[in-house]
N, C-alpha and C positions, 0 to 999 in steps of 0.2 A: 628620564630614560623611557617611561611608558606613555610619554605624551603625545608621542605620533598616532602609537596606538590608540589610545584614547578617544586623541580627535579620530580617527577612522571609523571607531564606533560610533562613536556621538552622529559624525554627520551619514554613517550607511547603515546605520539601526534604531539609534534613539531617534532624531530628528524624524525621518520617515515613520517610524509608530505613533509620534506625538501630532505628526499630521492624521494620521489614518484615526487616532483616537478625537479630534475637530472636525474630518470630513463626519464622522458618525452622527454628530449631531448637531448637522448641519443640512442645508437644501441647496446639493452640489449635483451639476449637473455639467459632463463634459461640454456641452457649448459653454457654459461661462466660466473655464478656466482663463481664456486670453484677458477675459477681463476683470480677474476676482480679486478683491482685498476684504480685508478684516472689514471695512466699514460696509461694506454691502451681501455679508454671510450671513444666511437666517437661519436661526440657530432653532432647533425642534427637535423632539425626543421621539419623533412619529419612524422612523428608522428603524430602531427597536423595535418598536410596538408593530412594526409590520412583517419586519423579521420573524418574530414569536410565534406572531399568530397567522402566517404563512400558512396554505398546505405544504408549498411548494417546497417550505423551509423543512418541514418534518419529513418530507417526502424524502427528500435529498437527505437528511439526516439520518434517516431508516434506511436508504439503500448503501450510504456510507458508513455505517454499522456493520451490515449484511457484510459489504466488500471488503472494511480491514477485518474482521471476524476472520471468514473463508481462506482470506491471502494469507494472515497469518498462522491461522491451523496450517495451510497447506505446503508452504515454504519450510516450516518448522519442522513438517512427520517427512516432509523431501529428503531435507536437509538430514534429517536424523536417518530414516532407511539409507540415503546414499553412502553418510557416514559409514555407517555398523557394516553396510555391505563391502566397502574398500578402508575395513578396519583390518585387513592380516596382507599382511604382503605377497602379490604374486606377478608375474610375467606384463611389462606392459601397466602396471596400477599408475604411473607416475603419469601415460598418457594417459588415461580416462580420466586422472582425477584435474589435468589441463582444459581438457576437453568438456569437462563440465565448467567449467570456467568464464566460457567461452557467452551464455546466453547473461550474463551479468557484466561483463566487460563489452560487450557490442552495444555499441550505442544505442537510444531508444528510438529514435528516428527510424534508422536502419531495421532494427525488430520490429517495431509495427508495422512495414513498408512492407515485409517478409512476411509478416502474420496477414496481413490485410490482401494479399498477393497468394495466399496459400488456402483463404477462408472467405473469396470471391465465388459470388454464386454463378457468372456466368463461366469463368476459364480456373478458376481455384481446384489443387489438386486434391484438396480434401472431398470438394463437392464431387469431384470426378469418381473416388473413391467409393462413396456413398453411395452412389447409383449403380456402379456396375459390382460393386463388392458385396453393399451392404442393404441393397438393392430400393434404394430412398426414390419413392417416386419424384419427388420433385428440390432440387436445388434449397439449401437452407441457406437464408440469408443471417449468416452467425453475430454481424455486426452494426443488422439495425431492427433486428425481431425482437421486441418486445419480450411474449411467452409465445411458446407452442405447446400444443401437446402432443405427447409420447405415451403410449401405452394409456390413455385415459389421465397421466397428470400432467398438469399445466407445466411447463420448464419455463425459467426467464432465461433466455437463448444466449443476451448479449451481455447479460452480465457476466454469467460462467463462461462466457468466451472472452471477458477483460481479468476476471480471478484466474481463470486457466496462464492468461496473458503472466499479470505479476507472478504467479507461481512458479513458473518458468522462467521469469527473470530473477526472481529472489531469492529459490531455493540454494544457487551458490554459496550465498553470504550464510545463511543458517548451514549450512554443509561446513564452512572455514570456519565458524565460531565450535561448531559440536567436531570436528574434525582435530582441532587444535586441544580443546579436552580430551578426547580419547585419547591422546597420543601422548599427554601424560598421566595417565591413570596407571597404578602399581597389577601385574598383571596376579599377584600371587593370591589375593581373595578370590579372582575366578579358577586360577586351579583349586585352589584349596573348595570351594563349592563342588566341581568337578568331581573330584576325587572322592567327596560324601552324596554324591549321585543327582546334585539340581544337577537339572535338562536348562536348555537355553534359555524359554522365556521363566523359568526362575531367576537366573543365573541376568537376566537384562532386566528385572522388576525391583528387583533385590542388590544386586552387586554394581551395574554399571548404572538404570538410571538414576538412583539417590545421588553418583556420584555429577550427572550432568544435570541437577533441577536448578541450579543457580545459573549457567549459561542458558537452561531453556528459558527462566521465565524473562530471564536480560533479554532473551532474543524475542519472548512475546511481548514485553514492555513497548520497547524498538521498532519491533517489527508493527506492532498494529497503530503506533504512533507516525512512522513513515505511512503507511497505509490509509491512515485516517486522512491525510492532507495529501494524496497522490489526487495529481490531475495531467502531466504529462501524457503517459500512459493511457487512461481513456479516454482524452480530447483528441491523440492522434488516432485510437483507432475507431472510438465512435462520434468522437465531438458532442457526447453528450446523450446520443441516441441511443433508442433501445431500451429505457427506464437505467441509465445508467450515469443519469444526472445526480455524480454527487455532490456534497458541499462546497466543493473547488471548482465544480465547472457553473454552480449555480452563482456565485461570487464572480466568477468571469462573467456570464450572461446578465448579470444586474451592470457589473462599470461596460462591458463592448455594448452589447446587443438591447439594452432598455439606457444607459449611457447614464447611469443615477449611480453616483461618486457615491455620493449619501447614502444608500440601502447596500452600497457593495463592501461600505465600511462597517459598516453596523453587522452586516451577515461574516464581514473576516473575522470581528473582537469577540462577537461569540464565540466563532472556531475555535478561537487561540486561548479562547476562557476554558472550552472543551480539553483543548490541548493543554493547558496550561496543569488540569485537572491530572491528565493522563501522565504528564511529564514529572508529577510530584510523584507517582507512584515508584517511578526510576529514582528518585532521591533517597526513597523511601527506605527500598533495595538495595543502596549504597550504603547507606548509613547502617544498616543493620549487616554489612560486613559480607552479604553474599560475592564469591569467589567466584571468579571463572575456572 
């Protein structure tokens, strides 16, 4: 009965990994797929070895650090104010909590098209804003500025305009995970706090977060793990530009743009050795019984 399934696996996960772990140490180069076979594959460990010792590798590693880090702080403290703020019932709460809804169910095409349309330095309304508002002498190009500086410190422009990005799209899902908690937590330890005189942020340090630490660290788990291997998202709105080449876009630029099968396998089996790292920590968190 599980043998369809099985074969489905086998030929759309194992087979493909079992290639990708032969292209790694091998000397594959998009021209000579039309004409590759086992007898004519040069097998070498140099892949690796160039991966590691990369700048370009660490570079990308470092900024993909930086960027699941921030996205997931920042979705998670979203998701959590939105929470706590449309935690009591009033007029209207079932529309706004739709309506947040709204930037995680839009497709990503469509959001970056929105974002890139809104964050254009010649007709973008935010540029428009800045100048006559905020009174910016000149146009910021949000999605291919490296650093600028502000006040005397450097800012990387285009990264915090791709973290701002996923933060905006992800903060729903952390809102539905800690939203779903809140709404069955027993209301009578906060009266009862109440009554002996904690003020609010007792009453949220003490009474409700102990009670969401196991949904938070699931959703930092999750969260910096999707994050870690995002490359939709800043391929469509920088491609890469801006110092915001991470792991995922540097792996696509080794197989498209240098066209080396070989360096682009060796740079994924890291990631997913990375990944792999990060995804035990979820097992970890299961198996010792943390509770949503």
């Amino acid at each position: 009965m599980v043998a369809p399934t099985a074969l489905v696996v086998v030929l759309v996960v194992i087979l493909p990994f079992l290639a990708v772990i032969l292209f790694s140490v091998a000397h594959i180069r998009l021209i000579d797929i039309p004409r590759l076979t086992l007898n004519n594959i040069t097998f070498t460990t140099d892949n690796f070895a160039h991966a590691l010792s990369s700048q370009s590798f660490w570079s990308g590693f470092g900024t993909t650090i930086a960027y699941a880090s921030l996205t997931t702080i920042g979705a998670i403290v979203g998701g959590l104010a939105v929470g706590l703020a449309l935690r009591r019932p009033f007029r209207g709460r079932g529309l706004i909590r739709a309506g947040l809804l709204i930037p995680y169910v839009l497709p990503v095409v469509a959001a970056a098209a929105i974002w890139k349309t809104l964050l254009n330095p010649q007709y973008g309304v935010v540029n428009a804003l800045g100048k006559t508002i905020l009174g910016w002498d000149a146009p910021i190009a949000f999605l291919s500025t490296t650093s600028q500086t502000f006040a005397g410190v450097h800012v990387p422009v285009t990264l915090f305009t791709v973290v701002a990005f996923e933060i905006w799209k992800t903060t729903p899902l952390a809102f539905l995970f800690i939203t779903a908690r809140l709404q069955v937590m027993p209301a009578e330890p906060e009266e009862a706090a109440a009554l002996d005189g904690a003020n609010s942020r007792q009453v949220f340090w003490h009474i409700i977060f102990p009670q969401l630490r196991g949904v938070v660290i699931l959703l930092v788990l999750l969260r910096f793990i999707w994050s870690f291997q995002s490359f939709n998202d800043i391929y469509l709105l920088t491609g890469g530009a801006g110092g915001t080449q991470v792991l995922a876009i540097r792996i696509y630029t080794e197989l498209i743009t240098r066209a080396d099968i070989g360096s682009a396998a060796a740079y994924g089996l890291v990631m997913t050795a990375i990944l792999a790292v990060l995804l035990s920590f979820v097992v970890i968190v299961n198996r010792r019984g943390e509770r949503l």
